[in-house]
Each structure stands twice: as C-alpha cells, then as structure tokens.
GUGU-164475 format. One record per residue: x, y, z of N, C-alpha, C in turn. Coordinates in steps of 0.05 Angstrom, whole numbers. Atoms other than C-alpha are relative to their C-alpha. Example, Ala and Ser with C-alpha at 12.3 -4.5 7.8 and 13.67 -1.06 7.14 Angstrom:
18 | -24 | 0 | 246 | -90 | 156 | 18 | 24 | 0
-16 | -24 | -1 | 273 | -21 | 143 | -15 | 22 | 14
// end
This chain:
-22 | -3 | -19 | 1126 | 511 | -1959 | -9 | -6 | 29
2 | 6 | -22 | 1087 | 507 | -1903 | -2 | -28 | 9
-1 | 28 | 4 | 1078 | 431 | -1903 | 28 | -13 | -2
-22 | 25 | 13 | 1149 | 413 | -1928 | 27 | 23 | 13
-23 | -10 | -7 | 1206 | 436 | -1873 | 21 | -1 | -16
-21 | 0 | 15 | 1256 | 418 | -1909 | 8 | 20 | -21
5 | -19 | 19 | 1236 | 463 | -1965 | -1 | 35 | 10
-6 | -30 | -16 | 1224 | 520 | -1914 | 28 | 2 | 7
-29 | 3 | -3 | 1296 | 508 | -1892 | 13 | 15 | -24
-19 | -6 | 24 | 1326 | 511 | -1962 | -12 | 30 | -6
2 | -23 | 12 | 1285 | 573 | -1975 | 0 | 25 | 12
-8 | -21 | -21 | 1288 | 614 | -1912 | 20 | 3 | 21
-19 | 5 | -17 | 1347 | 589 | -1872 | -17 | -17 | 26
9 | 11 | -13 | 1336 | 552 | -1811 | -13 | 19 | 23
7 | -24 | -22 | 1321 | 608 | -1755 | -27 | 4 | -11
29 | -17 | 17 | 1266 | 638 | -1803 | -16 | -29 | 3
22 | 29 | 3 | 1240 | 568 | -1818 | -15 | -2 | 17
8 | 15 | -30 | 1230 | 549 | -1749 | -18 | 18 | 16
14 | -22 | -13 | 1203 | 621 | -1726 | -32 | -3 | -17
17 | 0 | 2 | 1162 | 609 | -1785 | -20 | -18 | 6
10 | 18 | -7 | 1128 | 549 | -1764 | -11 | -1 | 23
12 | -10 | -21 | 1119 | 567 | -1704 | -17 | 12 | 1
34 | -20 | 3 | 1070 | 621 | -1718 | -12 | -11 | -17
23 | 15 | 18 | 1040 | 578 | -1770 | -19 | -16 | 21
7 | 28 | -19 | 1030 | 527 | -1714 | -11 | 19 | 23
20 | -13 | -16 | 997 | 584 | -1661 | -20 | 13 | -21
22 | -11 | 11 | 963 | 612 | -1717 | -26 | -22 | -5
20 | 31 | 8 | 928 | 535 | -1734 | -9 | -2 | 31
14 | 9 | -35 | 913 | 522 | -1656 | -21 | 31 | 4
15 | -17 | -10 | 879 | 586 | -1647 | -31 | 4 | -4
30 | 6 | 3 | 805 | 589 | -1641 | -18 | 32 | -9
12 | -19 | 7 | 800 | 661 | -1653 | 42 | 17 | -8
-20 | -11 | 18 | 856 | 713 | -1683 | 15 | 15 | 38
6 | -8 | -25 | 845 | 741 | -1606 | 28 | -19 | 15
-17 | 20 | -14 | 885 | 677 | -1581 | 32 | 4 | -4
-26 | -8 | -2 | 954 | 697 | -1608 | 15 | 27 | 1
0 | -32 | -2 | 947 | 776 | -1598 | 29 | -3 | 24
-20 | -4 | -19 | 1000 | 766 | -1534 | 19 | -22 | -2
-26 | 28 | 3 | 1046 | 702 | -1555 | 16 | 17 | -17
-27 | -14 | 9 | 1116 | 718 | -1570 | -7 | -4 | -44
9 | -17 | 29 | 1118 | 745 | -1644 | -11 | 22 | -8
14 | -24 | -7 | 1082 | 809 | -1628 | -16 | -3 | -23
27 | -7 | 19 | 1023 | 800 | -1676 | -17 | 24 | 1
19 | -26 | 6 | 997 | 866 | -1695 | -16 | 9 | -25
10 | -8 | 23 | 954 | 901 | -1739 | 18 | 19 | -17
-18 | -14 | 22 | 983 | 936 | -1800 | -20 | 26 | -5
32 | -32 | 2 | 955 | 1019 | -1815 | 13 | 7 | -33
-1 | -21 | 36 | 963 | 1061 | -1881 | -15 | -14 | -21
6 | 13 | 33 | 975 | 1019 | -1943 | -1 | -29 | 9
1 | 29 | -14 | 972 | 954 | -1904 | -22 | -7 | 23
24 | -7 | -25 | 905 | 976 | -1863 | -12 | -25 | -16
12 | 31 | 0 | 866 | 902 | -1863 | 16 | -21 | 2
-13 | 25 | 0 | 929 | 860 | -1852 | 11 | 2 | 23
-23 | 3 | -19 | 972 | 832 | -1797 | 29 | 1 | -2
-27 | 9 | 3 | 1035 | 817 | -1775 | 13 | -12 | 22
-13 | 14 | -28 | 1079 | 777 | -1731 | 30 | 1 | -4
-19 | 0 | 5 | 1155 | 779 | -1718 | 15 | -27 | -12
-19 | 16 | 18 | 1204 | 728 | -1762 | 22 | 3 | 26
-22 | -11 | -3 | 1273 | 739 | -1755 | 2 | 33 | -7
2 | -29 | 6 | 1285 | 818 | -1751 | 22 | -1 | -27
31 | -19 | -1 | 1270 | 851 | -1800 | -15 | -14 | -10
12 | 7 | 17 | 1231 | 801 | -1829 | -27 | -6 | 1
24 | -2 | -9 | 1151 | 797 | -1818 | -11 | -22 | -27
24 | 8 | 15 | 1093 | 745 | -1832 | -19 | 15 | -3
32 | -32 | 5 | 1035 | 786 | -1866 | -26 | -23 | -6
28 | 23 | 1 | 971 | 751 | -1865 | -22 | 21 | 7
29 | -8 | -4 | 894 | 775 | -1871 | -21 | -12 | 11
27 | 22 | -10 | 826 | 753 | -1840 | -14 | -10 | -23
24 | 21 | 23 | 782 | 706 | -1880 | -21 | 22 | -4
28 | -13 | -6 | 721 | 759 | -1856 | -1 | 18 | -19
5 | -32 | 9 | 697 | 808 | -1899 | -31 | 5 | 3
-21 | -17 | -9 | 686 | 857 | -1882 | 19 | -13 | 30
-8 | 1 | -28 | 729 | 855 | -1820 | -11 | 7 | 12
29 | -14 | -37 | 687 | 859 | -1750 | 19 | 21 | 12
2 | -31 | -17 | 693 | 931 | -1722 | -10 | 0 | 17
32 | -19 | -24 | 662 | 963 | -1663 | 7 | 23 | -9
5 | -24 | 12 | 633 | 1025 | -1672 | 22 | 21 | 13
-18 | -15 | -5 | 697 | 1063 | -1653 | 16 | -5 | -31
-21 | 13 | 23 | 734 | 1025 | -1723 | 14 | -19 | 7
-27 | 20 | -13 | 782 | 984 | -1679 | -13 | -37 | -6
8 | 17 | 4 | 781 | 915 | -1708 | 2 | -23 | 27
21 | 31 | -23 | 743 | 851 | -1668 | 25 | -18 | 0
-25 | 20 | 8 | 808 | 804 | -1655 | -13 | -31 | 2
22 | 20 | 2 | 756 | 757 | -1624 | -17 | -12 | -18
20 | 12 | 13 | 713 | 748 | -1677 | 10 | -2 | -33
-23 | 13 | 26 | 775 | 733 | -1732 | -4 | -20 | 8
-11 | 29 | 2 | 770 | 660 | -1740 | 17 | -7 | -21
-19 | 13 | 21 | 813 | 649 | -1796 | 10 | 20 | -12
-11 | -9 | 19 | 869 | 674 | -1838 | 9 | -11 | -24
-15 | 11 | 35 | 899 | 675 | -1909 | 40 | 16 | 8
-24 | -18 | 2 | 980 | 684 | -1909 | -1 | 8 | -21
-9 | -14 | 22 | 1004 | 732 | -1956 | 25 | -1 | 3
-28 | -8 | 5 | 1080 | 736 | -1949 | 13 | -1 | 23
-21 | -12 | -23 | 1145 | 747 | -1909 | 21 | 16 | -13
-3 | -16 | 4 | 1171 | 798 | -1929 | 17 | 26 | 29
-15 | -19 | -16 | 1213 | 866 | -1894 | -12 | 24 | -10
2 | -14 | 9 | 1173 | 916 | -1902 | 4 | 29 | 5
-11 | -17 | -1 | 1203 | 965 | -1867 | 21 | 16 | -14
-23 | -7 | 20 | 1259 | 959 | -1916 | 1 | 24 | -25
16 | -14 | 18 | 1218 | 984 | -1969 | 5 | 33 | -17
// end
C-alpha cells in the first residue's frame, strides 16, 4: 500500500491516504526517529499494552502504529526512550485504538 496510491486511496479513502503518506514520507526523510518528534501528526510514544510502539495522527481517530528496528530500545538511565538514537522503523498498522 505504501508504494501504490491508488491502492491506498481505494483502501483508506483519500484524506487518510494522503495523511498517510505523508508520515510515511517524514518518516523515510528522517535521519533519526528524533527528526519527526515535533512535525504535525503528533508522533508519540505508546505506554501499557503498547509500551515499545509509536504513534502519529491519521485522520481522527485513526493512528499509524509503528516500532523501532533497535532492540532493545536506547534508554537513559531514567527508562525514557533515546528518540535520537531510533534510526529506523517497522509499520505495524492504522488502526483506532482508542476505539477499542
């Protein structure tokens, strides 16, 4: 999907598509995970049952969830993960998981 707009279209509507591509396309330019922490989409970390993943805004309610490549994830010794020293992710989904 990510490769073939058209296909994102037919399968998320156009709004979503476009939002998602967008964060696909700051997530590929970024040199660290660090670089899109303040671009529109509010990329945040996920806690509980979703502690090691992200998230960025869609269309409300709908969220990209994506993980770091790193394992473990870089900590400092407080727990708070290294955003700097994410270089790469895996998506997992879009999904609402607030809905839940």
């Amino acid at each position: 999907m990510a490769n073939d707009d058209r296909f994102a279209i037919r399968k998320l509507g156009t709004i979503r598509a476009g939002l998602y591509k967008a964060r696909l396309d700051d997530l590929a330019a970024a040199f660290s995970l660090e670089d899109v922490r303040y671009l529109p989409g509010h990329f945040h970390e996920l806690k509980e049952d979703r502690k090691g993943q992200w998230a960025c805004d869609l269309d409300q309610p709908y969220r990209l969830i994506f993980q770091p490549h790193e394992e473990p994830i870089p900590e400092d010794e407080n727990g708070r993960y290294i955003w700097i020293e994410i270089k790469g992710v895996e998506i997992l989904e879009i999904t609402n998981y607030h809905g839940k």
